[in-house]
SEMIVO-567030 format. One line per field, with one value per residue (C-alpha): x, y, z. Coordinates in steps of 0.1 Angstrom, whole numbers, plus 2048, in hexadecimal, padded with zeros to 3 digits. Each point is the difference from the previous one (the first is absolute). Layout:
# SEMIVO-567030
xx: [X, ...]
yy: [Y, ...]
zz: [Z, ...]
//
This chain:
# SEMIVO-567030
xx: [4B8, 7F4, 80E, 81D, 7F1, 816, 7F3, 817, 7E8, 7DD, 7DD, 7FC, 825, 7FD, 7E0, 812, 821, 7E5, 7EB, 81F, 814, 7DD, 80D, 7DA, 802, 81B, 7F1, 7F7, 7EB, 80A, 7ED, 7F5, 81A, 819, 813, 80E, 81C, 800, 80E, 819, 812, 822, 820, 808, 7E0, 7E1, 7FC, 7E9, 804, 7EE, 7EA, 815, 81E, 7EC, 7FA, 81C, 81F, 7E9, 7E2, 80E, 81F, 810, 7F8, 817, 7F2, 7E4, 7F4, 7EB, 7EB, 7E7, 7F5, 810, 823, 804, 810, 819, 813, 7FE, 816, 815, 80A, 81C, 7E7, 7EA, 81F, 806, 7E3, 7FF, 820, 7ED, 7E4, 814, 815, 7E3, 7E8, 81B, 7F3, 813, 7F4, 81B, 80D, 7E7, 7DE, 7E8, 7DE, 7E6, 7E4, 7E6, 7FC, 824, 80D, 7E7, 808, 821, 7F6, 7EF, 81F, 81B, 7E6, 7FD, 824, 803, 7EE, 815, 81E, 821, 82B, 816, 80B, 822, 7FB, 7DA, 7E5, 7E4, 7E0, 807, 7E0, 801, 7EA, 7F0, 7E9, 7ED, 7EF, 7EC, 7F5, 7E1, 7F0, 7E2, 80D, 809, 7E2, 7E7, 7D9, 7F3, 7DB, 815, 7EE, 813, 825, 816, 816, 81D, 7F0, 7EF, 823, 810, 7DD, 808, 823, 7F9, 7E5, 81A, 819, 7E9, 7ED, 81F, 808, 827, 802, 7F1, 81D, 81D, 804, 7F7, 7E7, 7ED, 7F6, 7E5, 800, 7E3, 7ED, 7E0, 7F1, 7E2, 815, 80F, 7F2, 7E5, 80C, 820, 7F2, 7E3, 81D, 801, 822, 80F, 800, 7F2, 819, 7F3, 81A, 7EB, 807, 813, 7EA, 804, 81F, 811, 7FF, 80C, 81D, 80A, 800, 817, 816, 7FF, 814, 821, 801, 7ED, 80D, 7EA, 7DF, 7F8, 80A, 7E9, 7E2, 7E1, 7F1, 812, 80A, 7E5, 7E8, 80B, 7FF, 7DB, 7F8, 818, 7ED, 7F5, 820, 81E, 822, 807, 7EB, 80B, 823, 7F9, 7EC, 81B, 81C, 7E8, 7FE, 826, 813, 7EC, 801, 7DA, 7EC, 7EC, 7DF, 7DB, 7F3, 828, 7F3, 7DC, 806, 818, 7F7, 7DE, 814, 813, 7E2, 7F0, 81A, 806, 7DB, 809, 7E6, 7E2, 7FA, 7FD, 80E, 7F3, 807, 7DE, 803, 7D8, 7F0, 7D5, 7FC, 808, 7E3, 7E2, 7DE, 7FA, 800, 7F6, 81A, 819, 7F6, 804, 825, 80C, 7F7, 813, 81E, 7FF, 801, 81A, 819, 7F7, 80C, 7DA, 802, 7EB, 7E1, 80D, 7EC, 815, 7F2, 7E7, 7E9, 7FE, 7E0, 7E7, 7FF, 81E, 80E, 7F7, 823, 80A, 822, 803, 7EE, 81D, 817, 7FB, 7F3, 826, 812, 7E3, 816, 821, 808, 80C, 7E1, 805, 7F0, 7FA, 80C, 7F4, 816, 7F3, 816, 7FD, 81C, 7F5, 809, 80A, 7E0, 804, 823, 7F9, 7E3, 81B, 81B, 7EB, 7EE, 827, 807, 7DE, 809, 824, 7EF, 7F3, 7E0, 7F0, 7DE, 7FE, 7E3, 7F2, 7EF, 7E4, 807, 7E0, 81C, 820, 7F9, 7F9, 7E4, 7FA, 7F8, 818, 7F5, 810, 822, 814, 7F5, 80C, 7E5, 7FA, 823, 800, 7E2, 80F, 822, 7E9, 7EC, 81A, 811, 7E2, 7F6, 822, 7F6, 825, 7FE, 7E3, 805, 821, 7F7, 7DE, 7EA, 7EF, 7E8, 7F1, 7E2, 7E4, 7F2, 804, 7EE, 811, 822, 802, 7E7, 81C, 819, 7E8, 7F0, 809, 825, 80F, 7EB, 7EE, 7EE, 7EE, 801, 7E6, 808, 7E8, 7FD, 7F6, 7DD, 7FA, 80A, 813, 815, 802, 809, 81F, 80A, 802, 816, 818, 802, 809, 81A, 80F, 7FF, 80D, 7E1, 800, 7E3, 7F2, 7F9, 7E5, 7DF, 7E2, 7F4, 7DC, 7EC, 7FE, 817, 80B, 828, 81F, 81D, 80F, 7E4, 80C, 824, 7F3, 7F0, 816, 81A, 7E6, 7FF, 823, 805, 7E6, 80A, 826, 7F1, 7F0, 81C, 7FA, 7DE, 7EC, 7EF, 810, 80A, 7E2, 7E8, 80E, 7FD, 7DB, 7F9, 80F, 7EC, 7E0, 805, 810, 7EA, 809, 809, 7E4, 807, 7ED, 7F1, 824, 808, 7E1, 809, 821, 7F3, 7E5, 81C, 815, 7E5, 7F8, 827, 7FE, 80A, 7F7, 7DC, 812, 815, 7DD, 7F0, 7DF, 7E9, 816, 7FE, 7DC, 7FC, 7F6, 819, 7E3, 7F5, 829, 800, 7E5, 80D, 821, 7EF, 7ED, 823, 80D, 7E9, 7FB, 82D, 805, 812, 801]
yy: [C2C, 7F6, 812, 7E8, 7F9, 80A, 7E9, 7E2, 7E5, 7F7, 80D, 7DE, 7FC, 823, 7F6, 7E2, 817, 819, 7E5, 7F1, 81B, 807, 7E6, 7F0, 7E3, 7E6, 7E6, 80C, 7EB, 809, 7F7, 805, 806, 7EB, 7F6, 81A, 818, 81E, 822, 813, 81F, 7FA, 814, 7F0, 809, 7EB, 7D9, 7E2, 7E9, 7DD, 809, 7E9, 80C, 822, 7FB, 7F5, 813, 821, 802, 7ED, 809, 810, 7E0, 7E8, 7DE, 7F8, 7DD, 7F2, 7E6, 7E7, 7DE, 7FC, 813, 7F7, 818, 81B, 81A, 821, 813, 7FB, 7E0, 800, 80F, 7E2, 7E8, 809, 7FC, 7DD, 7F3, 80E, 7E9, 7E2, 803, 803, 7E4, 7EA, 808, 803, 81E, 814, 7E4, 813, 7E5, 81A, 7F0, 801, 7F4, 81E, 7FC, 7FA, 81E, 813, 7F7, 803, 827, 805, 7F5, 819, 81B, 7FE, 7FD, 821, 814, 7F3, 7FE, 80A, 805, 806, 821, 80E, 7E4, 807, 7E9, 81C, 7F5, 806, 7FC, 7F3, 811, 7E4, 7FC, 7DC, 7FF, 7E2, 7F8, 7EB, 803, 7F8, 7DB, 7FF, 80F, 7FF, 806, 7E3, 7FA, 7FD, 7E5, 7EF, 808, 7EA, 80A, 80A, 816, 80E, 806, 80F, 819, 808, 809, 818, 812, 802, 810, 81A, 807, 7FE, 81F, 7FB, 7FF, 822, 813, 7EA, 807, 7DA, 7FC, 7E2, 803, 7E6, 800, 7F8, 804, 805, 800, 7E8, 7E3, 808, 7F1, 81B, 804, 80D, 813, 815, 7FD, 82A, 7FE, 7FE, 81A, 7F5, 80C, 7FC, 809, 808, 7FA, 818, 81F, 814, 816, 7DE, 7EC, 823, 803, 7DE, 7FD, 822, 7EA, 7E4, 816, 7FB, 7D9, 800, 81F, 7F2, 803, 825, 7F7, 7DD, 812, 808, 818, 81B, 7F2, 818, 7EE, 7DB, 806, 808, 7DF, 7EB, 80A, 7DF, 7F1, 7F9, 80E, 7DD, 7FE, 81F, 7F6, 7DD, 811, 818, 7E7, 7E9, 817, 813, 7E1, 7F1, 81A, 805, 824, 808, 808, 808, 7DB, 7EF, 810, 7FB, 7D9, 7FE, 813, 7E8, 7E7, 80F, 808, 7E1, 7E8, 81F, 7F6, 7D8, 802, 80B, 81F, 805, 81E, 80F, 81E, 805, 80C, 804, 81E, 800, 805, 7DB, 7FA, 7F7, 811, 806, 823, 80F, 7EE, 80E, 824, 7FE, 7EC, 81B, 81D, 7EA, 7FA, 828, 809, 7E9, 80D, 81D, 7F9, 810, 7DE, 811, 7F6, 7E0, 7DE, 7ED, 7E0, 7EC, 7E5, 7F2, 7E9, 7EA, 7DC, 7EF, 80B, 81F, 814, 807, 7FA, 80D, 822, 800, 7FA, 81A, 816, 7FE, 806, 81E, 810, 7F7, 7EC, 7D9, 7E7, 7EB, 7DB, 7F2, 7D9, 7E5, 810, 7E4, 7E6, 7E8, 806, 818, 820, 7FB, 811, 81F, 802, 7F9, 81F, 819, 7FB, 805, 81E, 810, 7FC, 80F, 81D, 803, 803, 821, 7FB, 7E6, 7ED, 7DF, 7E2, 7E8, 7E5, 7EC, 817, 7F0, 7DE, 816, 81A, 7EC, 807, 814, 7E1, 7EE, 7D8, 7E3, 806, 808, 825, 807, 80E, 819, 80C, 806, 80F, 818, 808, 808, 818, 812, 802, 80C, 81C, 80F, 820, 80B, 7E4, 813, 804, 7EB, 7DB, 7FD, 7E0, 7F5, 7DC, 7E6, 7EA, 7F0, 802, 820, 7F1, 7EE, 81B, 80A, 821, 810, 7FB, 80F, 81B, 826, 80A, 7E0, 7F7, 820, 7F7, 7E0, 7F7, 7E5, 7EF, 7F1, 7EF, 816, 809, 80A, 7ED, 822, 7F7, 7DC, 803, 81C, 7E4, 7E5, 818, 803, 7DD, 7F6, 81A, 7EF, 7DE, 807, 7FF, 819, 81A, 7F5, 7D9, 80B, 7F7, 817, 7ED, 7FC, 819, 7FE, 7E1, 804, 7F7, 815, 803, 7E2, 7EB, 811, 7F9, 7D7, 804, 80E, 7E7, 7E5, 80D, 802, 7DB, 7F2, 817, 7F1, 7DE, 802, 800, 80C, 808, 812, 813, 824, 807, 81B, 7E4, 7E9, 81A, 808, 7DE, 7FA, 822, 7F0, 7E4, 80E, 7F8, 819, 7F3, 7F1, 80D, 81F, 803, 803, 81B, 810, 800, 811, 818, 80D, 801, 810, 81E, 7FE, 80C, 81B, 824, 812, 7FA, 810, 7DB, 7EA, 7F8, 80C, 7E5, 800, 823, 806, 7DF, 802, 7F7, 7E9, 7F1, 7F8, 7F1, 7EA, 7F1, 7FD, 7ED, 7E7, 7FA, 7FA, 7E4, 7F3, 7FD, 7F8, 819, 80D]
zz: [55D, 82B, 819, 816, 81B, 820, 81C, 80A, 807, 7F3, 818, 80F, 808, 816, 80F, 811, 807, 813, 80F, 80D, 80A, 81A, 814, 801, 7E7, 7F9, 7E9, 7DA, 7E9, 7DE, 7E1, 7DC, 7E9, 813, 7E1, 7F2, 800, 816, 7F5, 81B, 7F9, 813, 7FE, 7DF, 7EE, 7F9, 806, 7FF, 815, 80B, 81B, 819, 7F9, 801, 822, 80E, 7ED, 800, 81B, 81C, 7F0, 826, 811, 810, 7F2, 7E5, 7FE, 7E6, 7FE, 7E9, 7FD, 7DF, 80C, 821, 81C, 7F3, 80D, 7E5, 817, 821, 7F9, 818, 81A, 7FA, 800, 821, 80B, 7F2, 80D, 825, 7F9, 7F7, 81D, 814, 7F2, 7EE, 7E0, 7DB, 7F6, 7F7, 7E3, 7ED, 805, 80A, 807, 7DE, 813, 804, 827, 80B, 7E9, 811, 821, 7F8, 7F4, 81C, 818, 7EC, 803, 823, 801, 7EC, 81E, 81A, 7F1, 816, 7FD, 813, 7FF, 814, 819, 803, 7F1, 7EF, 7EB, 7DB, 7ED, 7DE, 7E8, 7EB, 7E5, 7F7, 7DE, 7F9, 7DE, 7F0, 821, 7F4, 801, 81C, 811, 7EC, 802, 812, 81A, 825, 807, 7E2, 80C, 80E, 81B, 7ED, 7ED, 819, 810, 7E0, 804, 821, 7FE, 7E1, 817, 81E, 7ED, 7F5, 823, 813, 810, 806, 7DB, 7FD, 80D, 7FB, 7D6, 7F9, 7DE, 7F0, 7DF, 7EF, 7DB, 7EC, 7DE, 80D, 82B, 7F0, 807, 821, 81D, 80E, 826, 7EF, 7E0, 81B, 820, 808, 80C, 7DD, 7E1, 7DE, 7E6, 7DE, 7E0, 7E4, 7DA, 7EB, 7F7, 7DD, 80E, 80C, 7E0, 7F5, 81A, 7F7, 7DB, 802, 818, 7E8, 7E4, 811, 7FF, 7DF, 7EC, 7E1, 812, 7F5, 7DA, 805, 809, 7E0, 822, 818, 825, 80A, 7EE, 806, 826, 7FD, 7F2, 817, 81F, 813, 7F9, 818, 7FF, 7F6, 7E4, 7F1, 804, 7F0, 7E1, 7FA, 7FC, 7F1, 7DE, 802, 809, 7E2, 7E9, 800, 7FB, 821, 7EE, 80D, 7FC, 80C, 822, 800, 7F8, 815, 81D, 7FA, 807, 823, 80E, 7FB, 810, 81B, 809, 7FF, 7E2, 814, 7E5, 7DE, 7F1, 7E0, 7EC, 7EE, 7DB, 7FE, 803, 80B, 7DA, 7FC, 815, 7EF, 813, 821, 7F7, 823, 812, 7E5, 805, 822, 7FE, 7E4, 816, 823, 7E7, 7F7, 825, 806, 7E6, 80B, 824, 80F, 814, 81D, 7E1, 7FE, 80D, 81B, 7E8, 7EA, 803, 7DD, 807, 7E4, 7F2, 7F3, 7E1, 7FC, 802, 824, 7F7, 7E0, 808, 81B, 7EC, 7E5, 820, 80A, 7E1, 7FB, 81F, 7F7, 81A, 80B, 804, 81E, 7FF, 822, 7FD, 821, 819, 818, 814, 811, 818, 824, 7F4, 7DE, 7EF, 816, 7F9, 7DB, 806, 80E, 7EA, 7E1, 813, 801, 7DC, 7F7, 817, 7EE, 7D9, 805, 7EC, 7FD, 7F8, 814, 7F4, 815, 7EE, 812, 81A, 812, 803, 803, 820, 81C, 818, 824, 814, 7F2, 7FB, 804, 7F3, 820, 7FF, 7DD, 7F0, 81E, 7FC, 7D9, 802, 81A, 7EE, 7E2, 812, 811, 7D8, 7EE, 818, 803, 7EF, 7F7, 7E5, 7F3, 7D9, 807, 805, 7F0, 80D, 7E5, 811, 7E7, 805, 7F3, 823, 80E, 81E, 810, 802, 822, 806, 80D, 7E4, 7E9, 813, 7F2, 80A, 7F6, 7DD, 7FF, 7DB, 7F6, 7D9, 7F3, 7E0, 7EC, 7E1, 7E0, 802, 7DD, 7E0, 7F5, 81E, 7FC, 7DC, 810, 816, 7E7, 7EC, 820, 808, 7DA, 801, 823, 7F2, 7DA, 7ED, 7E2, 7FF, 7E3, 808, 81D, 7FA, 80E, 822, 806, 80C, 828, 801, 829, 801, 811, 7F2, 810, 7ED, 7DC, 806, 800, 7E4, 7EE, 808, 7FA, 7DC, 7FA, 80F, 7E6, 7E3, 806, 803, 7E0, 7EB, 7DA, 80C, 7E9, 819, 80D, 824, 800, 7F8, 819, 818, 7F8, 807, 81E, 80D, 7F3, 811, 81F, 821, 81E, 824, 812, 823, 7F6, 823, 80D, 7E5, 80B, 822, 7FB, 7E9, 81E, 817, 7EB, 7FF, 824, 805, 7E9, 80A, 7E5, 7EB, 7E2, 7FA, 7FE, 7DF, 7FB, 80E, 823, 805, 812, 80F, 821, 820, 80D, 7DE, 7FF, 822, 7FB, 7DA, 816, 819, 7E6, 7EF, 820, 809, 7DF, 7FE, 826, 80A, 81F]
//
């Protein structure tokens, strides 16, 4: 049973009551988890509430007028209508407009201007009072919505001047000193800064509010909320509240509330795999399909050799159950030729732990600012799982570069959001890094140095027919082959595993095609091994092999033959497969 929690308002929600109430900053930019439903303990118990009606029935709930406004909306008042009528019917008096029939400008720039007129009129606001005219401030609040469209990340010297303008006036309101002290706030609502315009996102005179995703004890807090509305959800659940709250971490309030009425309103049993598929699913459109998510069901004994680099994962995966995460590698660099396992070995590494297995898709855009905010938003839901092992495939193509290139600066700034991610050590044991490549060199020195992927595992093909006849064994079992229709291969026949898996469907295609055939799919298959020829870019494969070995950590992961080979022998095979491949 958790302990109620007694405060009123979430920790990000007192951070911008204490920042404000200093009196130093009036503009807020709020982002993350901008979507969901906010909890508040008011006189009448608990609620969840839409974080704009959050902020304007609850946070700014003392204040005289709340106006609200987005591209897609227009300009609303939330509160103190009749203030902001008044104000209107000064304005049309004044400049002959129509505003007060209710057509309050939509355009971006003239509902800004228009903000910024009734927030100057808030500070020097007046009545008459017994015969005497006295100021009367209004306290007002302004919250702005989908900013990032309407300043977005852009090169100045690409702005035209009404953007610039719209920039302008955002930076004004939050370095201008009669706002300070006359109870007048601006609030910018984003999913992620990465798309905001930098002058605004680095501008010091404005606080960075950032509303995280529901922990374990929320999800808990919330599904115990949910038993009043849905008084079936106890008797609907295979697995205690207690329990299901653990595995709906990195959701939103939103999603739990739609995967709850989702199986009670429709009769269904909440089960293990009803909220692993469909939590899958949540996460996957949460991140606009930028990850995949996978619940790993293989252990490191479905991996076939590679027996050092298993040894060394089992005793990680101990430690990790264990929580001795002060042990644990901040990463991996899974390095060697193509085909032989990176992701499978992660894979099975993951479910070997226990925990989700994180597939980094192309998170790239072509938009300014779209990859970085596609970077940040995943970063957030990885920090909201609790554990979890995240894979970068082709990581040499996927994490950008220090210098940059020529892609507008890009490259530069993935490769610095990744940096400033791997090496936060209070993800240590937590997020788990885990790089892919079949060349190691040409991943950023930095990503890779010790503190963000701390151990280096080669992969190599089987170097022993024992091996190779193990492998062939695993790769019938992935495809469907039965045990007994494997032939023996030939003795020091050099293929990986992805080179077995085309055989093998090779076989099957002809011993279909064959009809009443009198020959059995284990002669088939014997045949097409005989008369199998391996890939001829064998200088390339060679090439990533020796790479793959000059990145090693630990000698105790390299076959036999690699393991006294001397750094300068290395070097200078390197060198002659580099001139002989043309690569620089």
């Amino acid at each position: 049973m958790s302990v109620p929690r007694t405060e009123p308002y979430p920790a990000w929600v007192q951070e911008m009551r204490e920042v404000f109430r200093a009196g130093t900053v009036s503009q807020f930019l709020v982002s993350g988890n901008v979507f969901d439903l906010v909890p508040w303990r008011g006189d009448s118990g608990l609620k969840f509430l839409p974080l704009k009606e959050f902020l304007a029935q609850v946070l700014f709930g003392t204040f005289d007028v709340v106006l609200y406004y987005s591209r897609g909306a227009g300009l609303k008042p939330l509160k103190g209508q009749e203030e902001f009528q008044r104000y209107l019917k000064i304005l049309d008096d004044w400049t002959q407009t129509t505003f007060t029939s209710g057509r309050l400008p939509r355009e971006a720039s003239q509902a800004l201007e228009m903000m910024d007129s009734f927030l100057r009129y808030s500070q020097t606001r007046t009545v008459v009072e017994k015969g005497q005219v006295v100021r009367s401030p209004l306290r007002t609040a302004v919250l702005i919505d989908f900013v990032q469209y309407i300043v977005p990340q852009a090169d100045p010297a690409h702005m035209n001047d009404r953007s610039t303008e719209t920039l302008i006036r955002f930076l004004d309101w939050a370095s201008d000193p009669g706002m300070l002290g006359a109870q007048l706030a601006t609030v910018l609502l984003t999913e992620n800064l990465a798309g905001l315009n930098r002058s605004l996102v680095e501008n010091p005179y404005s606080a960075k509010v950032h509303i995280p995703l529901p922990t374990e004890e929320d999800c808990l807090e919330y599904l115990e909320f949910l038993k009043v509305p849905f008084p079936d959800l106890e008797e609907a659940c295979e697995l205690p509240l207690a329990s299901m709250a653990a595995k709906l971490v990195g959701l939103t309030r939103v999603n739990i509330l739609h995967m709850v009425a989702l199986a009670v309103r429709n009769q269904r049993k909440i089960s293990v795999k009803y909220l692993a598929d469909l939590k899958k699913e949540l996460i996957e459109k949460e991140c606009y399909g930028l990850l995949e998510f996978v619940e790993s069901r293989r252990t490191l004994d479905d991996v076939a050799g590679l027996a050092e680099a298993k040894a060394w994962l089992r005793q990680d995966s101990r430690l990790i159950r264990e929580g001795k995460l002060s042990s644990v590698p901040m990463g991996y660099l899974m390095t060697g030729r193509i085909g032989t396992g990176k992701t499978w070995l992660t894979n099975c590494f993951a479910g070997e732990v226990g925990v989700p297995f994180v597939v980094f898709k192309n998170f790239r855009d072509k938009w300014m600012g779209a990859t970085e905010g596609n970077l940040e938003k995943i970063f957030q839901v990885l920090r909201a799982l609790g554990q979890v092992i995240v894979f970068v495939d082709e990581a040499d193509q996927m994490t950008g570069k220090r210098g940059g290139g020529d892609d507008s600066g890009v490259s530069g700034r993935i490769y610095a959001m990744l940096a400033a991610e791997m090496s936060n050590t209070a993800n240590r044991g937590r997020i788990v890094w885990v790089f892919a490549t079949s060349r190691p060199d040409l991943v950023e020195v930095d990503l890779k140095r010790p503190g963000r992927l701390d151990v280096h595992i080669p992969l190599f093909p089987p170097q022993s027919d024992a091996e190779r006849q193990e492998l062939f064994a695993a790769m019938a079992r992935k495809v469907g082959l039965p045990p007994e229709e494997l032939p023996e291969l030939p003795a020091g026949l050099d293929v990986g595993g992805n080179e077995m898996e085309a055989i093998m469907v090779r076989a099957q295609r002809l011993f279909d095609l064959q009809g009443e055939g009198t020959r059995t799919l284990k002669e088939v298959l014997a045949d097409v091994v005989g008369q199998y020829r391996p890939v001829p870019h064998r200088r390339n494969l060679e090439y990533m092999d020796l790479v793959a070995v000059k990145e090693c950590t630990d000698e105790a992961f390299l076959p036999e033959r690699y393991r006294h080979l001397e750094a300068a022998e290395l070097d200078r095979r390197l060198d002659e497969l580099k001139r002989e491949l043309g690569i620089s």
